[in-house]
C-alpha positions in Angstrom: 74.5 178.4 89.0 77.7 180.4 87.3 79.6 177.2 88.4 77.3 175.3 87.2 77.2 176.4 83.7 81.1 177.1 83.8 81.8 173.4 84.4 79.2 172.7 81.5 81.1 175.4 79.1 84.7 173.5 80.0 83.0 169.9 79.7 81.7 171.0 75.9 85.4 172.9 75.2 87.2 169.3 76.4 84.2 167.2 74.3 85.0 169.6 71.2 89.1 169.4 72.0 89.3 165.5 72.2 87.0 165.2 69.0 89.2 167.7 67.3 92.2 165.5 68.5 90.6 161.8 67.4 89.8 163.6 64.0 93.7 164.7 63.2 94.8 161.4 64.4 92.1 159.5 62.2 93.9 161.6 59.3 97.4 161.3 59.8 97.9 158.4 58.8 96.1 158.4 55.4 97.5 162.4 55.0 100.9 160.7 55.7 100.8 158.1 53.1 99.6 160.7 50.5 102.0 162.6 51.1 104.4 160.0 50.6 107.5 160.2 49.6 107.6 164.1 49.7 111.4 163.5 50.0 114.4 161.2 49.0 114.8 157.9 50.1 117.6 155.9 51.1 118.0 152.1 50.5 120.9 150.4 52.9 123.0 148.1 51.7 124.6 146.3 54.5 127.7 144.7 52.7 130.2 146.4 49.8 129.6 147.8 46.7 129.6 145.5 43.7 127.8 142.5 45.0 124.4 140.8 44.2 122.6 142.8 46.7 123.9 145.6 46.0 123.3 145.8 42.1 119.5 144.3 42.6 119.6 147.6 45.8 120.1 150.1 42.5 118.4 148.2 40.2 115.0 148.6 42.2 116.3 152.5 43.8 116.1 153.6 39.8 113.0 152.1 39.2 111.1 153.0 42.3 112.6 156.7 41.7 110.9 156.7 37.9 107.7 155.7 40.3 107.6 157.7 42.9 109.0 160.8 41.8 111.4 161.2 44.5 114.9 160.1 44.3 115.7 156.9 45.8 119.4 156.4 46.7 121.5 153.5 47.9 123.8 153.5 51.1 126.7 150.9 51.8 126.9 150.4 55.0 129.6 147.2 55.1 130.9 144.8 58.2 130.0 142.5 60.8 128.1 140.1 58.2 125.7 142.7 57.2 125.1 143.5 61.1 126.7 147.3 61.2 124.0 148.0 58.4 120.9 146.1 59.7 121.5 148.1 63.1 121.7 151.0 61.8 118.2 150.6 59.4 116.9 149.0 62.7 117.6 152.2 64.4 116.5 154.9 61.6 113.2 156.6 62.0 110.1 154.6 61.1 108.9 157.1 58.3 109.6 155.1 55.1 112.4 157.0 54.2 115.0 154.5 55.3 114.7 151.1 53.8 117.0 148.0 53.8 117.5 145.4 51.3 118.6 142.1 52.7 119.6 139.0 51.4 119.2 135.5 53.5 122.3 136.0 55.4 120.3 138.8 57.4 118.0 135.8 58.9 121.4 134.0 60.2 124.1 136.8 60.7 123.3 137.2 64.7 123.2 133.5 65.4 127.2 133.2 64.3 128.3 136.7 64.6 129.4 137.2 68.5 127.6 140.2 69.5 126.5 141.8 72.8 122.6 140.7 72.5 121.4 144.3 73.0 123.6 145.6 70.5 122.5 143.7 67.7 118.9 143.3 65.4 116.4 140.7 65.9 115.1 140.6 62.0 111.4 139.6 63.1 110.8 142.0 65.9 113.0 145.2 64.9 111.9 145.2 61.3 108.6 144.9 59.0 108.6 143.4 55.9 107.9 145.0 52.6 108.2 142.4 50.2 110.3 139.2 49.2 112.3 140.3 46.1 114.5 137.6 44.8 114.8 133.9 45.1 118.4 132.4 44.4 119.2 128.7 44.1 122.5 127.7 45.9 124.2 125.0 43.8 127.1 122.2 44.4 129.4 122.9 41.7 132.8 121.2 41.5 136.2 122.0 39.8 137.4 120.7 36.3 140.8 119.8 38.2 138.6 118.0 40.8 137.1 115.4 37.8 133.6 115.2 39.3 131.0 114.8 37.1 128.1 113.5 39.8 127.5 113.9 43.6 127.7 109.9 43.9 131.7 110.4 42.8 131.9 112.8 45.1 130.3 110.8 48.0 131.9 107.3 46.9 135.4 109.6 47.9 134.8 111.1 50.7 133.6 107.8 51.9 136.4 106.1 51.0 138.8 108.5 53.1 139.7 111.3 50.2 140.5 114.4 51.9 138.0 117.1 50.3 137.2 120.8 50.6 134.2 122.9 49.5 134.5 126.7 49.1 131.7 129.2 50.7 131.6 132.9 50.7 132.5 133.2 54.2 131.6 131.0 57.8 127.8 130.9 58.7 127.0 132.2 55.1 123.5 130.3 53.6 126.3 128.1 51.7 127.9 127.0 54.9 125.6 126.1 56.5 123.8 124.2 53.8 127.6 122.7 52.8 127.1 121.2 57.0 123.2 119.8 56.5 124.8 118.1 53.2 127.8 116.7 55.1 125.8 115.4 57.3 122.6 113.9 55.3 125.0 112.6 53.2 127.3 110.9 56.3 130.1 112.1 55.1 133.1 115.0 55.9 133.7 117.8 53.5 136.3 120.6 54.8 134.6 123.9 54.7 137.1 126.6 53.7 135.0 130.1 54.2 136.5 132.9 52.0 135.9 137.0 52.7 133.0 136.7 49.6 132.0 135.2 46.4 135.4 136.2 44.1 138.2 134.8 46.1 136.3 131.6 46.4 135.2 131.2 43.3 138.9 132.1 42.1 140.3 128.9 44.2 137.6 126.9 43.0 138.9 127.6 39.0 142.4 127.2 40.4 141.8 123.8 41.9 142.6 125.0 44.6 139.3 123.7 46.0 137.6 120.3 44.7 133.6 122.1 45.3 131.7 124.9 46.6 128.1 126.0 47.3 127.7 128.7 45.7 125.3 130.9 43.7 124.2 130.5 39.4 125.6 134.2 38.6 129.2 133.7 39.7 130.0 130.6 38.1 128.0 130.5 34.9 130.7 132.1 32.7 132.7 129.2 33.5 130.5 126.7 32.7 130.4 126.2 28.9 134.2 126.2 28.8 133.9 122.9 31.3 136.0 125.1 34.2 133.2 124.5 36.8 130.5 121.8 36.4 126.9 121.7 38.4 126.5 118.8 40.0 123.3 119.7 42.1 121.0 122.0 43.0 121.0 122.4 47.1 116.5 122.4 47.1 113.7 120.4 46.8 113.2 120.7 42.9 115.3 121.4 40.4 116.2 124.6 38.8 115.4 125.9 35.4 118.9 128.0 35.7 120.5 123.9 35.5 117.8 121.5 34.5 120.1 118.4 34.4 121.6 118.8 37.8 119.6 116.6 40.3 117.9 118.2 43.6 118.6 117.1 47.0 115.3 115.4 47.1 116.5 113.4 44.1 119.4 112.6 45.6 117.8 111.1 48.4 118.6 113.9 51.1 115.0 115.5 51.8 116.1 117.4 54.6 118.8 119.5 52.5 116.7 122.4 51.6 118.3 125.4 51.4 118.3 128.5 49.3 119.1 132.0 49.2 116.5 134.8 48.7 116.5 138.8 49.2 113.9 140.9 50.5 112.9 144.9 51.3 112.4 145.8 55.1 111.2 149.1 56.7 112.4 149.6 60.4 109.6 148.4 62.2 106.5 150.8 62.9 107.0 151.7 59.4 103.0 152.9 58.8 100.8 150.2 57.4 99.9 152.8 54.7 103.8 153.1 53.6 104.8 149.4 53.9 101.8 148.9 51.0 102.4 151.6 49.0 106.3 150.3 48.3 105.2 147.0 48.1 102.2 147.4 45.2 105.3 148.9 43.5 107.5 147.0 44.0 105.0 143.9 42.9 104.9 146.0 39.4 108.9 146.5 39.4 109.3 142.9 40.0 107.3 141.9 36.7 108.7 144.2 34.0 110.7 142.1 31.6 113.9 144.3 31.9 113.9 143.6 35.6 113.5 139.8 35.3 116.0 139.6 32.8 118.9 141.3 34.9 118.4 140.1 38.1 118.5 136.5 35.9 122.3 137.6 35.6 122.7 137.1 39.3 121.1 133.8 38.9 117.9 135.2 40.7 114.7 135.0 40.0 111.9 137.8 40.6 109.6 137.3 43.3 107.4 139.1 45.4 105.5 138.6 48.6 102.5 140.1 50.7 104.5 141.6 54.1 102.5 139.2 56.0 103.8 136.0 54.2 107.6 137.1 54.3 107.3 138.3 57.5 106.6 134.7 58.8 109.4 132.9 56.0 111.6 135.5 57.9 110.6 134.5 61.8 110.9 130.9 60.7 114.3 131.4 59.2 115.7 132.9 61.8 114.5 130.2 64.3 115.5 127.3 62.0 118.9 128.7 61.3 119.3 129.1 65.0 119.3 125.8 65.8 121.4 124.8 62.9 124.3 126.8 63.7 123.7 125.6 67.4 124.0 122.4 66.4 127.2 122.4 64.3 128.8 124.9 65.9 129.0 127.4 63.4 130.3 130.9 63.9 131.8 133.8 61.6 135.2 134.6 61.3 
């Protein structure tokens, strides 16, 4: 009888204890995204200081500090084609305190960066997506030394046996490999010449030192009203308001060049669900204030935001498309 009633005392302790245990977990995560942020937060950056990414990184870090109360701080973390960086916001606690921004180049950078496989991100299953934050056409602009006025010049040329080169930011960049699907939609051979970033390239480019390049709006546009550098297309589908007279690939006859560059806000994956959505409704509202839109215009971007869901899949899709692109043309990174 004692045993009896001892073994229905512990069986009403252990009912009460897992109760009590279901209950704290049923709050934690809802206490945890109150809560949140109850400290700073750090944005990584995975190339240098001074780029598109990284002015857009502390563009949104002051505005998302004026929202949230907290500071939100941004951390260069530069090499490998943005893989040093990525690894390291792979690896950092999921809490929402670590944060990456990425641009497109994080959806190729393992496929033509030679990395031990375990080493190395995987952006779909190490990461979750916050939101999409920029979109960036990638255009074919050519030199004033170079004379080209239309892509049918070029073409006509390059046809005929001219030896041509097109500048990119570096090998297996969004540029490259859109300079390759061109080549060969088009049928023709352009010499890629991969500089170490945007300056250097766009520097030859001026110099004639380079007939074309792929490149984005914001470094070439104050070269444009002078004559320096002329757009001949946009590398998409449609055409872009940033050049409205400047034919798309579709246009052009070459449906299956569609490529552009974009930039987006990941949390290390297992990132709570709570967190992810509490950035991204404010980084929805970020993304629409006209002081936001107008500066990230300078980079030739254009605001845009994204459930996690949606870019989540653009990003899986990416990364298997661009697989099999650099595959194909045998594309790796320097």
């Amino acid at each position: 009888m004692m045993y009896s009633q001892f073994q229905s005392g512990r069986r009403a302790l252990l009912a009460l204890a897992t109760a009590c245990a279901a209950g704290a977990a049923a709050v934690s995560l809802p206490a945890m995204a109150a809560d949140y942020p109850s400290r700073p937060i750090t944005i990584v950056v995975a190339y240098g200081a001074g780029g598109d990414t990284d002015a857009m990184a502390r563009l949104f870090g002051e505005k998302l500090t004026q929202r949230l109360g907290q500071p939100v701080i941004v951390e260069n973390r530069a090499g490998a084609s943005g893989i040093i960086g990525s690894n390291y916001a792979a690896r950092a606690k999921p809490d929402g305190y670590t944060l990456l921004l990425a641009p497109s180049t994080f959806s190729m950078a393992t496929h033509v960066v030679k990395t031990n496989a375990t080493d190395t991100y995987h952006p779909a299953r190490d990461f979750a997506p916050i939101t999409q934050t920029a979109y960036q056409p990638l255009l074919l602009v050519a030199s004033q030394a170079s004379g080209y006025t239309s892509v049918a010049q070029v073409i006509k040329d390059a046809k005929a046996g001219k030896a041509l080169t097109y500048a990119s930011p570096g090998s297996g960049s969004p540029m490259h490999i859109l300079g390759e699907l061109f080549n060969q939609a088009a049928g023709v051979k352009i010499t890629h010449v991969p500089y170490k970033g945007v300056a250097p390239a766009v520097n030859d480019l001026l110099g004639g030192h380079v007939a074309l390049s792929w490149m984005t709006y914001g470094p070439v546009e104050p070269y444009l009203a002078s004559g320096k550098v002329r757009i001949l297309a946009n590398g998409a589908s449609e055409r872009t308001p940033l050049a409205p007279d400047a034919p798309s690939m579709a246009e052009l006859g070459y449906k299956n060049v569609n490529v552009a560059a974009w930039q987006s806000l990941y949390a290390p994956k297992g990132t709570p669900a709570e967190v992810i959505r509490t950035l991204n409704g404010h980084m929805a509202e970020i993304l629409k204030m006209p002081d936001v839109v107008a500066k990230m215009r300078v980079f030739g971007a254009f605001a845009k935001s994204s459930t996690p869901e949606a870019f989540g899949k653009l990003t899986a899709d990416e990364y298997e498309y661009f697989g099999k692109v650099v595959k194909e043309f045998g594309i790796q990174a320097d």
